[in-house]
C-alpha positions as CSV (number, residue, x, y, z in Angstrom):
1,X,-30.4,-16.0,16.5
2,X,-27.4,-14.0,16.8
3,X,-26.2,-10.6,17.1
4,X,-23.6,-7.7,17.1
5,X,-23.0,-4.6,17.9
6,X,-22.2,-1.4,15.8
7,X,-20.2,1.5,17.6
8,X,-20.0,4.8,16.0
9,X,-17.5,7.1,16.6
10,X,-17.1,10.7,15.5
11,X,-13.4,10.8,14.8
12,X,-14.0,14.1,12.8
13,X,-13.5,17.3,14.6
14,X,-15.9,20.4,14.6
15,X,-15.1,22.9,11.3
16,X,-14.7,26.3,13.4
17,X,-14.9,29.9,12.2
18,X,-13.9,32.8,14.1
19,X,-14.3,35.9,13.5
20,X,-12.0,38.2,11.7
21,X,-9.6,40.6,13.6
22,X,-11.0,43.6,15.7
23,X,-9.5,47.3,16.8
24,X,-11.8,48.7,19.5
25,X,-12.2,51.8,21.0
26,X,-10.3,52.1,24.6
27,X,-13.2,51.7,27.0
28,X,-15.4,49.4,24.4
29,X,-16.8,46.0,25.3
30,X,-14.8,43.5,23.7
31,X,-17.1,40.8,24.5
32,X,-17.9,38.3,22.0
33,X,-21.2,39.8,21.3
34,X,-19.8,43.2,20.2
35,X,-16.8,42.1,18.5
36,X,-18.1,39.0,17.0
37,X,-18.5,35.1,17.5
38,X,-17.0,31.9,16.4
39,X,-20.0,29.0,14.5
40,X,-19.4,25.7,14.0
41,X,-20.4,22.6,12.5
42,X,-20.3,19.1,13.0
43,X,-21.2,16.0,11.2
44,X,-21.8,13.7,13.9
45,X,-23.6,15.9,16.5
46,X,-24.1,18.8,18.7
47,X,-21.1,21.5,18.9
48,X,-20.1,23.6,21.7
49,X,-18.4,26.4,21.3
50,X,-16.2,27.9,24.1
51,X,-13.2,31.0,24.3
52,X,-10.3,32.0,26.3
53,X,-9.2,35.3,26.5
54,X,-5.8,36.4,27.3
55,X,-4.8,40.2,27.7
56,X,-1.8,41.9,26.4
57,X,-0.4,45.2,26.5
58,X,-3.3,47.1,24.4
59,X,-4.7,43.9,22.7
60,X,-6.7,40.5,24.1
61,X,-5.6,37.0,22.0
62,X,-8.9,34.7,21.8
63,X,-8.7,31.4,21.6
64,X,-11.6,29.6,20.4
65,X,-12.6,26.1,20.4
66,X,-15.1,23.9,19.5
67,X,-15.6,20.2,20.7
């Protein structure tokens, strides 16, 4: 008898969507329950989903990812 040995490997990446743009009251939460969240999918497993934030001068650039 013999035998080999199959290896998968997910060279696909997640397909992420964010949500659209915001404008938020001075004082509101701007966490990602309030101003939305990103979904993603993957067709060879689980996806998680993280963020950056990074402030400006009256606005906040996230930066989603999914892996």
């Amino acid at each position: 008898m013999t035998s080999f040995t199959i290896t998968v490997k997910d060279i696909t990446p997640p397909v992420l969507s964010v949500p659209s743009d915001k404008t938020v009251a001075c004082g509101a939460s701007t966490a990602p329950s309030a101003t939305g969240t990103a979904t993603a999918t993957d067709n060879c497993g689980t996806v998680n989903i993280s963020y950056a934030d990074v402030a400006g001068t009256n606005s906040i650039k996230r930066t989603w990812t999914a892996t």
